[in-house]
N, C-alpha and C positions, 0 to 999 in steps of 0.2 A: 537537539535530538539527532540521533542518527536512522536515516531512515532508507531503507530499502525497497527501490521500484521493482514490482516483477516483472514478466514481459508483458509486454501489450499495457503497461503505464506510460502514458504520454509524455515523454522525456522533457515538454517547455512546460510542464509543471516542475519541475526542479528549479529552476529562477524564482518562481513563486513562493515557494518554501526559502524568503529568508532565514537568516540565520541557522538553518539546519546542515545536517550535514548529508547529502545525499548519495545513493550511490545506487547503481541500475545490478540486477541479479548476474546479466549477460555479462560484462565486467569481470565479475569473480570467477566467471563460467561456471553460473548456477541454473543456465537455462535451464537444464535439463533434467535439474532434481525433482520428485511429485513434491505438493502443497506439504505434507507434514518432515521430506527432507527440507525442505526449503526454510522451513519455518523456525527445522533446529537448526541449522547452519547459520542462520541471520541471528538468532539466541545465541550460541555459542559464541560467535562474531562479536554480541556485542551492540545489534541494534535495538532500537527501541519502537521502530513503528515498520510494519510492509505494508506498501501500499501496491492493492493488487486491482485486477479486474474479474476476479475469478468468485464469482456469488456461492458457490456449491462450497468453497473452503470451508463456509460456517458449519454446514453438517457434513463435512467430512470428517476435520479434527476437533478433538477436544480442548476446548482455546482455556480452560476452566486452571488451569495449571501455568498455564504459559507467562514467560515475561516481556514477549512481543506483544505489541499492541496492533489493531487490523485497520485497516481502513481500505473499505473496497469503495469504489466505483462501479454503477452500473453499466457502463461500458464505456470504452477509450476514444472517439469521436473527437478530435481535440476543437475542432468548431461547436463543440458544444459542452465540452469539458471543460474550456476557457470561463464560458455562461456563470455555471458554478465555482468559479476558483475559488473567490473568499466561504464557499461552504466548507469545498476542499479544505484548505489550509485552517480553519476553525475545527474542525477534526480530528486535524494533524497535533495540533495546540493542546487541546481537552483528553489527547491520547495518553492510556494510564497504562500501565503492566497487565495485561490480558483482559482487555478491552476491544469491542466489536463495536465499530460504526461504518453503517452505509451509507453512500452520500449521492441521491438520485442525480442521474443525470437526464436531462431530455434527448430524448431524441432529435435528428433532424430530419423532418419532413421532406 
């Protein structure tokens, strides 16, 4: 699968994700696009999953159409995003064409 990190995805999740193809928004210089440019630009492109940190994306767009697939994290902490990694990439795995999964992360104390 080809999969696109938005900003604030912890970049040493990308090692984790064998076999896939990854690639960070900032790279293409998509920083800067909002959630539903971002979302057709990665569509048009051609990916299959973003993986974002941004929880509000679910009710902001209408994912009901889409051929991206979401997979958010509750936030970027990578000490404790590491914790979860085999949820992460189990996510990533079961991700279909317009499909929403959240993947809690702990916080750190």
């Amino acid at each position: 699968m080809r999969i696109l990190f938005d900003n604030g995805t912890p970049r040493g999740l990308a090692r984790l994700l064998r076999g896939h193809a990854v690639e960070e928004a900032r790279a293409r210089g998509w920083e800067e696009l909002a959630n539903g440019e971002l979302i057709e630009a990665a569509e048009q492109a051609g990916f299959d999953v973003l993986l974002t940190t941004d929880k509000n994306i679910r009710h902001q767009q209408n994912l009901k159409a889409r051929k991206i697939a979401l997979v958010v994290l509750e936030h970027s902490q990578w000490p404790m995003v590491k914790l979860v990694a085999e949820a992460i990439v189990a996510a990533v795995n079961a991700a279909q064409p317009g499909s929403y999964a959240e993947v809690e992360v702990p916080f750190k104390q």
